[in-house]
SETOR-732248 format. One record per residue (C-alpha): residue number from 1; residue in three letters; x, y negated, z negated. Coordinates in steps of 0.02 Angstrom, whole numbers, plus 50000, padded with zeros to 5 digits. Layout:
BEGIN
pos  code  px  py  pz
NUM  ALA  X  Y  Z
...
This chain:
BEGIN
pos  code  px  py  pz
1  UNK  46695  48432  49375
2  UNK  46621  48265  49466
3  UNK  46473  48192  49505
4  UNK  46381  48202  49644
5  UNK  46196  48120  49711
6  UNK  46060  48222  49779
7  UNK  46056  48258  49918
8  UNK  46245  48281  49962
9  UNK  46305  48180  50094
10  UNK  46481  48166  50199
11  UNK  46582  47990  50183
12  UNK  46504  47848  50281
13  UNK  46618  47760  50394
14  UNK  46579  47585  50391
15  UNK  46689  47409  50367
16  UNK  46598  47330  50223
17  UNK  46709  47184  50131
18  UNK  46668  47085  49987
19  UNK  46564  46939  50070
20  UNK  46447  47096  50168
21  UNK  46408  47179  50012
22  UNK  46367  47025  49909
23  UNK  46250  46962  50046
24  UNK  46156  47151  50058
25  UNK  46147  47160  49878
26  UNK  46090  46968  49859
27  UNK  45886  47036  49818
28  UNK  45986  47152  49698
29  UNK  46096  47000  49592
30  UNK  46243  47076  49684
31  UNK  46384  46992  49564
32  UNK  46577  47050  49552
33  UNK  46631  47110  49403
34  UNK  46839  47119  49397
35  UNK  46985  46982  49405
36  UNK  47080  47069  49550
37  UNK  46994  47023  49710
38  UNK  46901  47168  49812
39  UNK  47012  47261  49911
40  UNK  47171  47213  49857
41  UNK  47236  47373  49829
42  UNK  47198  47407  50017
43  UNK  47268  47273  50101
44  UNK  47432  47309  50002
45  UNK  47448  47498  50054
46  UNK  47506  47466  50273
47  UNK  47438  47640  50314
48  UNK  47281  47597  50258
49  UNK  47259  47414  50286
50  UNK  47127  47411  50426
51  UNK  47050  47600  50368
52  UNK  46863  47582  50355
53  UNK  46784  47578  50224
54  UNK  46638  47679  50157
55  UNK  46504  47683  50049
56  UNK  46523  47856  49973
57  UNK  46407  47912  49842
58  UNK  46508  48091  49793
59  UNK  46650  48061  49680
60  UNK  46713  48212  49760
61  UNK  46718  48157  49931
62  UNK  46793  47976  49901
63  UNK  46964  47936  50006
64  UNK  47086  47770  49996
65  UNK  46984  47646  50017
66  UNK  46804  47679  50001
67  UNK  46671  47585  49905
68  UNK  46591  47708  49757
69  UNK  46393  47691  49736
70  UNK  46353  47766  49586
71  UNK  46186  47844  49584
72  UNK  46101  47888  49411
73  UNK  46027  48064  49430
74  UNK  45879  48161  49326
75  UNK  46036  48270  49291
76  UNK  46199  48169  49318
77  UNK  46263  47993  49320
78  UNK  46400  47913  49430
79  UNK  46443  47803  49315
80  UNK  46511  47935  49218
81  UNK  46670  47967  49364
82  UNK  46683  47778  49420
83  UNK  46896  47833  49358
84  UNK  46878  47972  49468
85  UNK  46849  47893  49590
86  UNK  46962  47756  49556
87  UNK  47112  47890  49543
88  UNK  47050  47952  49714
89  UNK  47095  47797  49772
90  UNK  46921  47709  49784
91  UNK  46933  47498  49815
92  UNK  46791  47462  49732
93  UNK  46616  47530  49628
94  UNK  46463  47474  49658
95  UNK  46374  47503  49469
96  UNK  46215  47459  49386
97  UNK  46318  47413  49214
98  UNK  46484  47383  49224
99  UNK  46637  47548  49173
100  UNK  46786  47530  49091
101  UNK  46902  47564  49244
102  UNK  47034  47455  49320
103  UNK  46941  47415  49482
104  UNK  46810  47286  49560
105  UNK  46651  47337  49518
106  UNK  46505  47255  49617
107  UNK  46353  47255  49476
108  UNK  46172  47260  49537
109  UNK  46009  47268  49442
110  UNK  45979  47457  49520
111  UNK  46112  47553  49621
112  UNK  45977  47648  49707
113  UNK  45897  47517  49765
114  UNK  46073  47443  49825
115  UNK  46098  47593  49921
116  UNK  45927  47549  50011
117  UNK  45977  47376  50043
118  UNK  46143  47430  50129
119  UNK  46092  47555  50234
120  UNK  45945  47413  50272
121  UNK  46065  47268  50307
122  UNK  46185  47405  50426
123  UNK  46022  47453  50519
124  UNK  45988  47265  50566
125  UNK  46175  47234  50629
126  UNK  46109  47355  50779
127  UNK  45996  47241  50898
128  UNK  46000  47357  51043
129  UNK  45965  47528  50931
130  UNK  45785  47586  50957
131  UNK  45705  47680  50803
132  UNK  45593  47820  50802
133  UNK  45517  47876  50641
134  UNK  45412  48029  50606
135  UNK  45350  48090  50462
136  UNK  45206  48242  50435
137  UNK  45162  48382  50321
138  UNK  45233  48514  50429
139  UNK  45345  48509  50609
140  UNK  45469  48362  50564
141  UNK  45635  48445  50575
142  UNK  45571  48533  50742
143  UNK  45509  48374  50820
144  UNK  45669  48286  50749
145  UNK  45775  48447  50852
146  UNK  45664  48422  50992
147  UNK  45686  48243  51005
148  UNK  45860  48262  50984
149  UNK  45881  48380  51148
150  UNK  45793  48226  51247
151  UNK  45886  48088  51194
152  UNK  46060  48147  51172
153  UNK  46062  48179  51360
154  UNK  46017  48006  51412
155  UNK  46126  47926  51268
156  UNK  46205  47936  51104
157  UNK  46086  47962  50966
158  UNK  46086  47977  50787
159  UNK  45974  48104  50709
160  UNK  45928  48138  50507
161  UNK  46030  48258  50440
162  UNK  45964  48394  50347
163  UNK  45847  48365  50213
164  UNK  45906  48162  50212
165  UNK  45729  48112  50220
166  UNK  45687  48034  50052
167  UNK  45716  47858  49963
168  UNK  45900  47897  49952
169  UNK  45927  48015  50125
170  UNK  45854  47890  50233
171  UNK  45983  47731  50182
172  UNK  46114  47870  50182
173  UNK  46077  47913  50379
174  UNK  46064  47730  50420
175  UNK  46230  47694  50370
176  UNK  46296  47818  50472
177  UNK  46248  47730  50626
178  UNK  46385  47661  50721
179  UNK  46399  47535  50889
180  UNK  46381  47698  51009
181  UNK  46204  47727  50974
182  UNK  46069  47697  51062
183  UNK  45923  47784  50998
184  UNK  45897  47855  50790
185  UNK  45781  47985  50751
186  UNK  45746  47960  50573
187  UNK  45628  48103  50485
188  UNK  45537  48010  50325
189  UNK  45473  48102  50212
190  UNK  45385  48087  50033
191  UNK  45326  48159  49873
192  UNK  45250  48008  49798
193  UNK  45144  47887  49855
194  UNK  45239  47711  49914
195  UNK  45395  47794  49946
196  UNK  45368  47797  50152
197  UNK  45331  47622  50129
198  UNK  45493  47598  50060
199  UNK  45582  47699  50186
200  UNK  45496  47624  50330
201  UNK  45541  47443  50293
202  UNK  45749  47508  50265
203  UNK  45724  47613  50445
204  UNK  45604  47474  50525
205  UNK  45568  47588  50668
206  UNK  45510  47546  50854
207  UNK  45414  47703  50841
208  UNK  45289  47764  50698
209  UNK  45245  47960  50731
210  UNK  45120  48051  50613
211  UNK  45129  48242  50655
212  UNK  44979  48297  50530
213  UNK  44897  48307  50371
214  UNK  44904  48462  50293
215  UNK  44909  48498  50101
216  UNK  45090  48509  50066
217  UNK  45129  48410  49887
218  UNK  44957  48425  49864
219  UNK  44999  48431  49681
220  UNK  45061  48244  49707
221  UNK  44931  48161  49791
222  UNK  44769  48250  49740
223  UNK  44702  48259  49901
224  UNK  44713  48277  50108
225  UNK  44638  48092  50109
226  UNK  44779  48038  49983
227  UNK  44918  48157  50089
228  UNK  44837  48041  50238
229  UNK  44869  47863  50161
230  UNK  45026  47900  50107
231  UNK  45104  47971  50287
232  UNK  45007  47823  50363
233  UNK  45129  47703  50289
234  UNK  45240  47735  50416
235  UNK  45138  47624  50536
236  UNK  45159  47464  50404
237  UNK  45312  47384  50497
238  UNK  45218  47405  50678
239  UNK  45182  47237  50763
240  UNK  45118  47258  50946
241  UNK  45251  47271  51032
242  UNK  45279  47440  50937
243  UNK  45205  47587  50952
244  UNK  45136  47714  50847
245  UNK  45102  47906  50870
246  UNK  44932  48003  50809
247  UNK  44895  48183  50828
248  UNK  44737  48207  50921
249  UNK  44660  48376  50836
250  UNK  44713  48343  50667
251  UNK  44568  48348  50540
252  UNK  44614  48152  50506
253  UNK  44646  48100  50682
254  UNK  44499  47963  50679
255  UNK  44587  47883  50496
256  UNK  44757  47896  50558
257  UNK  44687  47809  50742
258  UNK  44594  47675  50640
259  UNK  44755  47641  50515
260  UNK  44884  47632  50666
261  UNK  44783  47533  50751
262  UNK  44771  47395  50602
263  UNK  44962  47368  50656
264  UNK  44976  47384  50835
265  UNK  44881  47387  50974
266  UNK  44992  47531  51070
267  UNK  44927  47684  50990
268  UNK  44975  47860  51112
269  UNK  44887  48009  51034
270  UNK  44946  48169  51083
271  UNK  44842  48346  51115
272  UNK  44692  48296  51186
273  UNK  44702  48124  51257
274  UNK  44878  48024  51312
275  UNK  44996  48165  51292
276  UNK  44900  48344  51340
277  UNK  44951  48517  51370
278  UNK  44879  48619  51539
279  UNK  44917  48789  51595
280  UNK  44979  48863  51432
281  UNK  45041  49030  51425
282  UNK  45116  49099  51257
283  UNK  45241  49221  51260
284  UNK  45331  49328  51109
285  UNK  45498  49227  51112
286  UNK  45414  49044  51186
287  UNK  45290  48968  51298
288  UNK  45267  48881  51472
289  UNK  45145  48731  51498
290  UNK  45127  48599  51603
291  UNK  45149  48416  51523
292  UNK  45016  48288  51564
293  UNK  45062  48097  51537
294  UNK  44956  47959  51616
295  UNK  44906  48068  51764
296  UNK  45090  48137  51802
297  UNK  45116  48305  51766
298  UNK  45291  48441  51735
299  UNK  45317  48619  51696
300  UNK  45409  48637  51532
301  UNK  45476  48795  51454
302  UNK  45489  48814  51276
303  UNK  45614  48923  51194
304  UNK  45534  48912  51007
305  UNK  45389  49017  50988
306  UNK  45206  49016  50938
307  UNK  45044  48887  50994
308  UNK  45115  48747  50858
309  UNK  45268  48714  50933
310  UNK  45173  48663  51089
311  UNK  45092  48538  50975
312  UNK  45258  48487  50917
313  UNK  45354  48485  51104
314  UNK  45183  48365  51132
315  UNK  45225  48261  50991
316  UNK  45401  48241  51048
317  UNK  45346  48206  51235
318  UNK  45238  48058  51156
319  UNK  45373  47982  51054
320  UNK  45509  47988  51220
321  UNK  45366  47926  51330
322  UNK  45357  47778  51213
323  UNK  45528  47720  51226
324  UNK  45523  47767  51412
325  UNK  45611  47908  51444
326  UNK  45545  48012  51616
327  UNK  45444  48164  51611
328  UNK  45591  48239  51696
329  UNK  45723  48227  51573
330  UNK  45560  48254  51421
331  UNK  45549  48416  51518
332  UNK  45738  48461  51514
333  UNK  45767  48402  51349
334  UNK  45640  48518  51281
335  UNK  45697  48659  51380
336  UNK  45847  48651  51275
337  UNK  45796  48636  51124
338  UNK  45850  48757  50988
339  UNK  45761  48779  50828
340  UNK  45834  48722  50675
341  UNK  45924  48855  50531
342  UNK  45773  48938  50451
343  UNK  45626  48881  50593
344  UNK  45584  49078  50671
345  UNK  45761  49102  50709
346  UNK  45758  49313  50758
347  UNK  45879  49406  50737
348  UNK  45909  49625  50795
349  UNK  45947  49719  50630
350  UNK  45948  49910  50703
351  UNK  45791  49947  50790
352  UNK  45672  49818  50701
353  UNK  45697  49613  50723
354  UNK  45728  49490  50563
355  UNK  45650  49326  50583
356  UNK  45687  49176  50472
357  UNK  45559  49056  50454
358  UNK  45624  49020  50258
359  UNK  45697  48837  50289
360  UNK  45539  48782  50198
361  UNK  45349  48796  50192
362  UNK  45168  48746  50160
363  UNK  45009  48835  50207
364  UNK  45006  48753  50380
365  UNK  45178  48813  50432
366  UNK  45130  48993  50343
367  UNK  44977  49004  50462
368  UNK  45082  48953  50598
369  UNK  45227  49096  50573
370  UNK  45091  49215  50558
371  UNK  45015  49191  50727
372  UNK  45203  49174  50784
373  UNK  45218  49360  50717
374  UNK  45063  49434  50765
375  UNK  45115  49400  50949
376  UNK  45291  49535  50927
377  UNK  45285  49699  50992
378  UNK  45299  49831  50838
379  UNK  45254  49855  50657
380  UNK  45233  49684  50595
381  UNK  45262  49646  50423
382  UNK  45263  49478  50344
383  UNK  45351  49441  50164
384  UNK  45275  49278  50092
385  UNK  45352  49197  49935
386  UNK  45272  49049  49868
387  UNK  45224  48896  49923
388  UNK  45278  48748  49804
389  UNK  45195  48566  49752
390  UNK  44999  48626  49776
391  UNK  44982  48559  49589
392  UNK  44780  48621  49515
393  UNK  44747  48696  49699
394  UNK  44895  48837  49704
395  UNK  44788  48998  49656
396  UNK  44655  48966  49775
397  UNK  44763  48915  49924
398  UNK  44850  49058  49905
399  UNK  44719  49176  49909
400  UNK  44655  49079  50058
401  UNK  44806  49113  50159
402  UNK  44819  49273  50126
403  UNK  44645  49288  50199
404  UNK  44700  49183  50359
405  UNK  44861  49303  50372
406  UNK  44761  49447  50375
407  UNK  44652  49390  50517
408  UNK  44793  49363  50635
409  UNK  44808  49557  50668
410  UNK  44976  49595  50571
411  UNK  45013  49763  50483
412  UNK  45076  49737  50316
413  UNK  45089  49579  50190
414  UNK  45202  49576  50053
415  UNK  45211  49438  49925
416  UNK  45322  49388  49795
417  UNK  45318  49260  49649
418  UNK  45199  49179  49541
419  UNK  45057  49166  49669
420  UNK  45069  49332  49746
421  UNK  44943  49418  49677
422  UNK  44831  49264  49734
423  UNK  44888  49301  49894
424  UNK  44885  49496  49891
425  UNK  44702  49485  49846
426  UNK  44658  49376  49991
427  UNK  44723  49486  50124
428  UNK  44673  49641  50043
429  UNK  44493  49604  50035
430  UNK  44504  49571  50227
431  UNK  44574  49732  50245
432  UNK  44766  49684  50262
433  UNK  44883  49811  50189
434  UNK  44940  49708  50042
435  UNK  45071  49708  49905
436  UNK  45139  49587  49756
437  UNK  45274  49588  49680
438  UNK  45353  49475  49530
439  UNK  45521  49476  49568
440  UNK  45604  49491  49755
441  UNK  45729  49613  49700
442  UNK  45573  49728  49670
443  UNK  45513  49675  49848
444  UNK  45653  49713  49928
445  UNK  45684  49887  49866
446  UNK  45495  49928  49932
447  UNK  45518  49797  50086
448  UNK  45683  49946  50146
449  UNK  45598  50099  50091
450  UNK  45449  50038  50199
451  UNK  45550  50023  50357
452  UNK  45623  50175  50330
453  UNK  45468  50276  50332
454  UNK  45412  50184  50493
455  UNK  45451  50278  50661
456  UNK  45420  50124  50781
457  UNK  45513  49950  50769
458  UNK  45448  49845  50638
459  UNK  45465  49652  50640
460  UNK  45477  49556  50476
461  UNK  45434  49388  50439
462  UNK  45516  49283  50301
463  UNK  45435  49139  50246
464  UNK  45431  49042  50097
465  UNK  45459  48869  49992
466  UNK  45641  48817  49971
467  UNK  45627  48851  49800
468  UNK  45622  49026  49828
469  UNK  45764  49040  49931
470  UNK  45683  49198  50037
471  UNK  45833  49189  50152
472  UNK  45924  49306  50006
473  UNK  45818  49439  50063
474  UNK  45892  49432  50236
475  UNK  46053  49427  50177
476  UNK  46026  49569  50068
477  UNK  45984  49656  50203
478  UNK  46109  49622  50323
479  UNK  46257  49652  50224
480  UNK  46187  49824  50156
């Protein structure tokens, strides 16, 4: 068995020698810690004497020649397979204390830190890369995808992988950028304060996007006004002749306005003012709108569903317009733009229609899917697991959304986990149909007989935090 960091990430391709790392690491006390000289066992082996060399942070993943950042974990420690990796055929570690194990070891006063200053020092050797960051309580992957249909057709772009959004995932993505690139989407994300900050000043971005301020990991910062302050930190390495990104009808539009605005003068809010939707017309599987920017105007078809995405497709528009792509390509680039593994991706199972919406969730996104579901043809029935990180404020948010799911006009709710009967409660007592359940097994054998006793088509909603992994109950279904 070997270690690996969380999250998981593939071998960066990268050529890093001795004098590189020492001069990244030099905030760090970046000293060598070996009498062989780093990369000696390279140089010697002709197959592999110009290979690149990466900074891999899975033992498991390591090939000839790559550079081994050991991360200490809440559950593992690198450290602990530096010979693994050595065996593997690793050139070097980069350690926090040096290992017994007959290989360089480059020894810094914090390896996670050193994994921040690397993928900080690669993102600088890129003068002609432009940066755009986003960060949100709810729509980040689907602005990242959205973003990511624009730019890739006008050039190469690099775009956050995954869940590679944190303190670690961020300096991981950087260092995957290579001389092709020409735009990175970077998502940031946080669940403490400060750590955005951090992030920021590794990704340095030419962009600053804030999508919203909802109450996801309220738990962690007590409050919408502390959820604000901390997402506004992405604005802190703005300058004017950056730009920065605000959401027009959010609750904290004004604060986020006022806080951009402390760092640049070039502030583009989308939904009512810079960036604006006209002639909206919602449909089961999408949308069509016309997108306003400084007077010009194009039709765009969505293919993701539901009134948010709009919002989203806005908030991508804004963040293209700022690096000056044309409301043409904006326009085609969103017209292909898929939604991401577990964002309302439907699928035909029989007669009735499966949508996954289980990639994550928080009670903004939950709202959202529901209105997304209301709008299918059919018996509509929505399965709700719980919502992590609300902290003191779980129980009542709960039972508030299962109020605000009843009011969309759906025909059943079923909820599973600790909350549920927090949630069953709400949308009973607006008249909803309602049923909790402990376990999802239980669920699900209620969930099938339900749809068995229904004549007409019913679609089913999945939705729930990642921690409850309410995909399972698609597959369950599927494969019986």
């Amino acid at each position: 068995m070997t270690a690996t960091s969380q999250p998981k990430n593939p071998p960066i391709r990268s050529d890093w020698d001795a004098a590189q790392l020492l001069f990244a690491t030099k905030s760090l006390h970046g000293h060598w810690h070996h009498d062989r000289a780093f990369g000696a066992d390279v140089d010697a082996q002709s197959d592999t004497q110009n290979a690149p060399r990466a900074i891999v942070t899975d033992s498991r993943k390591v090939s000839r020649g790559d550079i081994f950042l050991a991360i200490k974990g809440d559950n593992f420690d690198g450290h602990d397979y530096i010979q693994t990796a050595r065996d593997l055929g690793a050139a070097a570690a980069i350690v926090s204390t040096p290992v017994q194990a007959d290989m360089p070891q480059l020894v810094v006063d914090d390896t996670k830190l050193a994994l921040g200053a690397l993928g900080a020092h690669h993102r600088n050797q890129f003068a002609d890369l432009t940066v755009i960051a986003l960060t949100g309580s709810s729509g980040k992957t689907t602005v990242k995808e959205m973003l990511g249909s624009i730019l890739k057709r006008i050039a190469p772009t690099l775009i956050t992988r995954g869940n590679l959004n944190n303190d670690l995932g961020a300096p991981m993505m950087l260092l995957e950028l290579a001389a092709e690139h020409r735009f990175a989407v970077m998502e940031l994300g946080a669940n403490h304060i400060g750590e955005i900050a951090y992030t920021t000043k590794l990704v340095r971005p030419d962009v600053a996007c804030v999508l919203n301020i909802g109450s996801a990991h309220l738990g962690e910062f007590g409050s919408r006004e502390g959820i604000c302050q901390t997402k506004a930190e992405i604005f802190e390495t703005l300058d004017n002749s950056k730009t920065a990104i605000v959401p027009d009808e959010d609750d904290f539009a004004e604060n986020l306005r006022e806080l951009a605005g402390s760092f640049t003068k070039k502030v583009i809010g989308f939904g009512k003012s810079d960036v604006t939707a006209k002639n909206i017309e919602l449909e089961a599987e999408g949308s069509q709108f016309v997108l306003a920017i400084d007077g010009n105007c194009v039709p765009v078809t969505l293919t993701m569903a539901g009134k948010h995405n709009i919002s989203n497709a806005l908030a991508a528009a804004a963040c293209a317009h700022a690096v000056g792509i044309s409301l043409e390509d904006i326009a085609q680039g969103l017209a292909l733009a898929k939604p991401a593994k577990g964002r309302l991706v439907s699928q035909a199972f029989g007669n009735h229609e499966l949508i996954d919406d289980t990639y994550n969730a928080n009670p903004h996104s939950v709202r959202a899917a529901a209105q997304v579901l209301s709008a299918k043809s059919g018996h509509k029935i929505m399965v709700l697991g719980d919502i992590a990180e609300l902290g003191d404020a779980a129980s009542d948010e709960h039972f508030k959304l299962g109020k605000a799911i009843a009011n969309t006009g759906i025909d059943q709710f079923f909820a599973v986990g600790e909350f549920a009967d927090d949630s069953a409660l709400g949308a009973s007592l607006e008249g909803l149909s309602a049923q909790a359940f402990a376990h999802k097994a239980e669920l699900l054998a209620v969930l099938k007989a339900y749809m068995a006793s229904k004549a007409e088509p019913c679609t089913i909603l999945f939705k729930g935090s990642r921690a409850m992994q309410m995909e399972t109950l698609i597959d369950a279904l599927v494969k019986e």
